[in-house]
C-alpha positions, 0 to 999 in steps of 0.5 A: 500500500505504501508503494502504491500511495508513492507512485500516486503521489509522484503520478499527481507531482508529474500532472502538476509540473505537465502544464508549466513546461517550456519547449526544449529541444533537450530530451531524455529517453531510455527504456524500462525492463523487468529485472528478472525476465528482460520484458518491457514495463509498462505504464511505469512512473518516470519522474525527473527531478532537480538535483540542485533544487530537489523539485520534480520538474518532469515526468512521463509513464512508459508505453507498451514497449517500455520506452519514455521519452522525457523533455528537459526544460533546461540545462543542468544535472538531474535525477532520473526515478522509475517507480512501479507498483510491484518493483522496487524504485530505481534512481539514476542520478547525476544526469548532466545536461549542457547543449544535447539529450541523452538516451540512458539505455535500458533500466532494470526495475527489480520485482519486490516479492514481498509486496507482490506476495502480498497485493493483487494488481487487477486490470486489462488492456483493451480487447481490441488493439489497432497497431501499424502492423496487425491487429490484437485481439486480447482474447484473454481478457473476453471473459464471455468467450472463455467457455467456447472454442477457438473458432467462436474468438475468431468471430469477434476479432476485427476483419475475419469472418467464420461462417458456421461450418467453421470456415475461416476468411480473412477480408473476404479472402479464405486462403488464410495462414495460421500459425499457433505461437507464431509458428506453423503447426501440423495440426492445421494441415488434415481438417483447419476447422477441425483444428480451431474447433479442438483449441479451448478459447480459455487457452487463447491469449491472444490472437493476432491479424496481419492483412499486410505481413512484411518480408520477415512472414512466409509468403503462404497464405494470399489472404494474409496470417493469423497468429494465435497466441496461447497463454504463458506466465512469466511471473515469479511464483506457482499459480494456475487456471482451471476453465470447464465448460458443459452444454447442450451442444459442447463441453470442454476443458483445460487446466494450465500451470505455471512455476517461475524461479528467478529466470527460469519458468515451465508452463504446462496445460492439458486440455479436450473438448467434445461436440455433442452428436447432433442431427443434421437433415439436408436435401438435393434437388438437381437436374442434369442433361446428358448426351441424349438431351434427356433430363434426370431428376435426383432428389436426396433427403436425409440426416448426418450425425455429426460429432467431433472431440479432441484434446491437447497437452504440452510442457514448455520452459524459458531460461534467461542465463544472462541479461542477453540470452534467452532459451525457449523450448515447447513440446505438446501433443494434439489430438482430433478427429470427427465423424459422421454417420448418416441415412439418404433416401433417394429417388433418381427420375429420367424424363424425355424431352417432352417432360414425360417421365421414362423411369423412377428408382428409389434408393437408400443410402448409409454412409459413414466418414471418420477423420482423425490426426495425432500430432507430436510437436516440439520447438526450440528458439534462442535470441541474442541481444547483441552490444547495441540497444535493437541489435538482435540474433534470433534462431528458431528450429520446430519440427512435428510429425503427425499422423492423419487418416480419413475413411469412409463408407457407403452402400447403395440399394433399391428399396425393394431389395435387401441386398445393396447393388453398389458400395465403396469403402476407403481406408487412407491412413498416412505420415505428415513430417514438417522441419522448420529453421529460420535465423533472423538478424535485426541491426540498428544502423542509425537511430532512424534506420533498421535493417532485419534479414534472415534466411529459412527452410521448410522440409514437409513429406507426406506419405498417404496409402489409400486403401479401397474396397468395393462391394461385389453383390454376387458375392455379397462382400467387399473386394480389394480394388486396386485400380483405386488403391496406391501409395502417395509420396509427396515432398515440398521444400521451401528456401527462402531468404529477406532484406527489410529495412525500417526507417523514417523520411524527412520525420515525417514518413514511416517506413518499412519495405522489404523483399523476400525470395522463396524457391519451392520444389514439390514432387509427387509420385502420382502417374503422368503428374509433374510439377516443376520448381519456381521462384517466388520474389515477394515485396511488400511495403508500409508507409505510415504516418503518426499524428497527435494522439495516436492516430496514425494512417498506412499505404500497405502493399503485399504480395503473398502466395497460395501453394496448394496443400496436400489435400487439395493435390491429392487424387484420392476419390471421396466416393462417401455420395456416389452422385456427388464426389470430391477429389483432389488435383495435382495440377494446381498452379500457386495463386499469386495475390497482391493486396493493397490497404489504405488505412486510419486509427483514431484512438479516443480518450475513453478507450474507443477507437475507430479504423476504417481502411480500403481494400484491394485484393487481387489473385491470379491463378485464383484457386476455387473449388470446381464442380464438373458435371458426367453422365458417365465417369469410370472410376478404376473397374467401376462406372458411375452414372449420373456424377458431379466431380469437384476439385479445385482449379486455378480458375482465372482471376479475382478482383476484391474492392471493399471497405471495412471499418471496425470500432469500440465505443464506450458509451458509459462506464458500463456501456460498451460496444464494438463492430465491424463491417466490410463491404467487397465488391467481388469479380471473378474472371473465369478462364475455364470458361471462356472468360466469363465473368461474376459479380456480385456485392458481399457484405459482413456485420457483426456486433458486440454489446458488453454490459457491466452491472454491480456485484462483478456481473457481466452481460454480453450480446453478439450478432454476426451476419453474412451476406449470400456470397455469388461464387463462379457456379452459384450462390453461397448461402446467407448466415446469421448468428447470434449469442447471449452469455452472462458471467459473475465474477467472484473470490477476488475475481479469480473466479468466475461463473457464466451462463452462454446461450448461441441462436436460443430461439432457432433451433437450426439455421437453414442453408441454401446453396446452389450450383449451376453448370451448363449441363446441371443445376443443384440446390441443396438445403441444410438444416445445421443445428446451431441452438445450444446452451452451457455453463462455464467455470474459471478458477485462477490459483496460486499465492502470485497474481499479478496483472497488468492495470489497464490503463490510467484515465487520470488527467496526467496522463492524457497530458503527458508526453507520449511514449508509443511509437 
């Protein structure tokens, strides 16, 4: 308390001396670090007194990085004092100043424990978090979110939308790059929705958006990256957290631990999470014209029951040996999978040109598929801060090896038989092994000008077997077939290199530009497919300009790459709806896309903000799923009649032009509320077809509604909606969600309790969507069973806890000089 009561005292001597302050050309700056783990202190006290006459004739609060920057009023011989609840004050004297500044370096505050095992600091930043580079979403701090999945922060975060099948979309742009703690994980790479849906939102720190990446990001990805951030601790002591989640619909769980020693620390966690079975009916009602300009009518209606679990565990550690060095290291485990079982009935009618019908034939169908992936991961980074402030060594080594498999099964017969008359089962098991090592080198070559450049290489090779059985009616069994049987190797390695360079113009103009080379060689041992190395040049460019008060306004340009995946490449044939198969297509080109965003940030004084950017995006070799429709199509010893195939094509080019705007708004202290929308105009050239070219208007909403009542009491509204989306052959369907949820905080809010309701009133959420070919015509309806409701715990344990306040909203800081740059 006695600390505490200082640092207002001083915070109230620095709002005083604020006003009476003359301009100089004299400053002092520096920046101040954690003793014991070398982080950046935030919000702490600088006060600058004179040495001759004891008065405090300055003052200032370090920004997000731990910098400051104080003006001197004249010359003369000062002290320098830094004081933080929690740390014991550290005082720099004899500053002589006569006709320059100075730059005191780095100031270590050493952490007082026997305060902090005795106080609590409680407090958060904003959720949201507009910077130059990226945007934050500080998920850690969304206590209405901390019951559901990765998949439900995404919703919420700025500029990205997930639609309810779990598709990701960054600015309208689906070829998205996500990266778990900055690194790529293999768990992303068999099923990216069933990856997000397994990672618990209560283990979630943070998720960052880069729309812009610069030189130092790997090209992947045209669409931009997304980094999701799980949660560490870096304070000294044990403690831990405890997060479970029950409901009609999900129940997941997790438990966190972490143990710091000086400058030594382990984090571990466990965590699983389970979707219900739930029932979802569909229906396809599609016409399609073969050779004999007869028209055949087919009509499916039926169910899936769906369900998906998963869980995750890791251990991780951080070693600081020296004030200069730093050791990280991480291995975990994951594991998911999902399944589907299901019942179709169908009728199939052939009509002549008359409309007359010639034939009708009702079917059954049973169909089951499973999806699973087991990964072991582990990692090890070491950085080196070099003899100049900025001038950094960083080398990073990960690797993983994962184990996906798919299977599925179907058999089809005429209502009147007890025999089916067709049938497949395919079995595709595999091995997914993944080599990441990237050194980056950053140097400060004058206070103004930073050059970064590194060097890194990306080894993957996946080995898949396919095994399929097709079902022989006179024998009434399945039997090997091994025209559709094989084994796939596929190998990809990347080199890449960069030069980028940060610097300022006429100080005035911000800038940071780069360029970055990838050469990628791919092969795979499929028959009569080759696929020839290239290189990739990559620029991107930021310029940016800060005006009073945080506001500042960007030009970006970025060019980015979308190489298709393995699942996309491989030729193994779904055949799980015989009349409506997916596969995969070696021959896929990468898509090249270059974006372009001029954006503004306005920061308010009550903690709101606004940015408003314009996009655009445009993709060459524009990569897009592709039905084909056959009345015949051979599949090894088998012919199908009546077929859809899809895969993916480069179909041409795509232009996206569109605004967005997102913002938070504290209308009272209780009352706030934050939004996004974009609007894309979106056109498609499609080479396959003769350049034919589709238009259409996409828009995006969603808002959030935080309501903070007495006792520790938390009410939240959300609603997201989305536009029907004109695709090349069709129409996606529109989507409207929305979610409830009430949270109680209590025991000094290390726990807390809350109740969470998504669409209550509707139990499905009716999907349209169709596909138009020159020969075929499909609509099909999905009802997906959205409604659910559950309750959630969070419990926060340990003799240490220790947070970082939010921001202070006293006058003297408004005032105070500003340390973020």
């Amino acid at each position: 308390m006695k600390s505490f009561l200082y640092t207002l005292f001083l915070f109230c001597l620095i709002y005083a001396n604020a006003y009476s302050q003359n301009k100089s050309n004299l400053k002092i700056k520096g920046k101040i670090v954690d003793a014991s783990n070398n982080l950046p202190v935030e919000f702490a006290a600088v006060a600058l007194t004179d040495q001759l006459t004891n008065k405090v004739v300055n003052g200032t609060v370090t920004g997000t990085t731990g910098d400051f920057e104080v003006t001197v009023p004249t010359t003369g011989t000062f002290m320098l004092s830094v004081d933080f609840i929690g740390y014991q004050k550290a005082v720099v004297k004899d500053i002589v100043l006569n006709t320059t500044g100075k730059d005191l370096q780095t100031i270590q505050l050493t952490p007082s424990v026997n305060v902090l095992n005795e106080v609590t600091v409680v407090g958060k930043k904003a959720i949201v978090e507009n910077k130059i580079d990226k945007i934050v979403y500080n998920a850690a701090n969304d206590i209405t979110s901390q019951g559901g999945v990765a998949l439900d922060v995404l919703r919420k975060v700025p500029q990205v939308s997930v639609d309810i099948d779990g598709n990701v979309e960054l600015q309208g742009n689906p070829n998205v790059r996500f990266l778990i703690n900055g690194k790529p994980s293999t768990i992303f790479g068999n099923s990216l929705t069933d990856a997000l849906a397994s990672i618990p939102a209560s283990q979630i720190q943070t998720i960052e958006v880069l729309t812009s990446p610069g030189a130092r990001y790997d090209a992947q990805g045209t669409g931009g990256i997304i980094n999701i951030v799980l949660k560490e601790n870096h304070l000294q002591g044990m403690n831990g957290t405890i997060s479970l989640t029950a409901g009609t619909r999900l129940e997941n769980g997790s438990v966190n631990l972490n143990f710091r020693k000086n400058n030594f620390g382990i984090n571990t966690f466990v965590s699983g999470n389970k979707q219900l079975s739930s029932r979802t009916p569909s229906s396809q009602n599609r016409f399609s014209k073969g050779d004999t300009e007869q028209t055949t009518q087919l009509l499916q209606k039926g169910y899936q029951d769906f369900q998906r679990s998963g869980y995750q565990s890791g251990i991780g550690f951080d070693w600081s040996p020296t004030k200069k060095d730093n050791l990280i290291g991480s291995i975990g485990y994951t594991d998911f999978g999902s399944e589907s079982r299901g019942t179709t009935q169908l009728n199939e009618s052939v009509f002549n040109t008359n409309g007359s019908l010639l034939s009708s034939e009702n079917i059954l169908r049973n169909a089951t598929s499973k999806g699973s992936v087991g990964a072991l991961e582990w990692s090890l980074s070491y950085s080196k801060k070099l003899r100049n402030d900025g001038q950094e060594l960083n080398v990073l080594y990960s690797s993983s090896f994962g184990k996906p498999q798919n299977n599925y099964s179907q058999t089809q017969q005429y209502l009147a038989e007890n025999i089916p008359y067709s049938g497949s089962s395919g079995h595709t098991p595999g091995n997914n092994k993944q080599t990441n090592l990237s050194i980056d080198y950053s140097h400060p070559l004058t206070t103004d000008l930073t050059l970064e450049t590194g060097v890194k290489t990306v080894l993957q090779d996946i080995n898949s077997q396919a095994d399929v059985l097709v079902f022989s009616p006179s024998l009434n069994q399945y039997t090997a077939d091994s025209s559709q049987s094989y084994l796939l190797n596929y190998s990809m390695k990347i080199y890449a290199g960069y030069l980028s360079g940060t610097f300022s113009l006429f100080h005035y103009l911000n800038v940071k530009t780069g360029l970055r080379f990838e050469h990628t060689d791919v092969t795979i041992d499929f028959p009569n497919t080759s696929i020839p190395s290239y290189n990739n040049l990559v620029p991107s460019i930021v310029l940016s300009h800060n005006f009073k008060g945080d506001q500042y306004i960007k030009l970006a340009f970025t060019r980015r790459i979308e190489r298709a995946d393995y699942r996309e490449i491989n030729p193994f044939m779904n055949l799980s709806d015989p009349y409506n198969i997916t596969t995969g297509n070696p021959l896929l080109k990468p898509e090249i896309g270059n974006n372009i965003e001029l954006g503004y940030n306005k920061p308010f004084k009550n903690g709101g903000s606004l940015y408003i950017a314009l996009i655009e995006r445009i993709n060459t070799n524009d990569i897009k799923p592709y039905t084909t429709f056959y009345p015949e199509y051979v599949i090894g010893d088998s012919t199908y009649q009546n077929v859809s195939i899809t895969k993916r094509q480069n179909i041409g080019i795509e232009y996206n032009s569109g605004i967005s705007i997102s913002g938070q708004l504290p209308l009272t202290t209780q009352l706030s509320v934050r939004g996004n929308a974009i609007v894309t105009q979106k056109r498609v050239v499609n080479t396959l077809l003769s350049n034919q070219v589709a238009n259409g208007v996409n828009y995006r909403l969603n808002l959030n509604v935080i309501y903070q009542l007495p006792w520790d009491l938390v009410m939240e509204g959300f609603g997201n909606f989305s536009s029907a989306i004109n695709t090349i052959q069709g129409k996606r369907p529109q989507q409207l969600t929305y979610n409830l949820a009430i949270r109680k905080q209590f025991h000094h809010k290390n726990a807390s309790f809350g109740l969470t309701a998504t669409n209550p009133f509707t139990r499905y959420i009716r999907q349209v969507t169709t596909v138009v070919t020159e020969n075929y015509v499909s609509t099909t309806i999905v009802q997906v069973p959205y409604r659910s409701f559950g309750i959630s715990l969070t419990y926060k344990f340990g003799k240490l806890e220790f947070k970082k306040d939010k921001e202070p909203k006293n006058n003297f800081l408004q005032n105070a000089p500003s340390t973020d740059n």
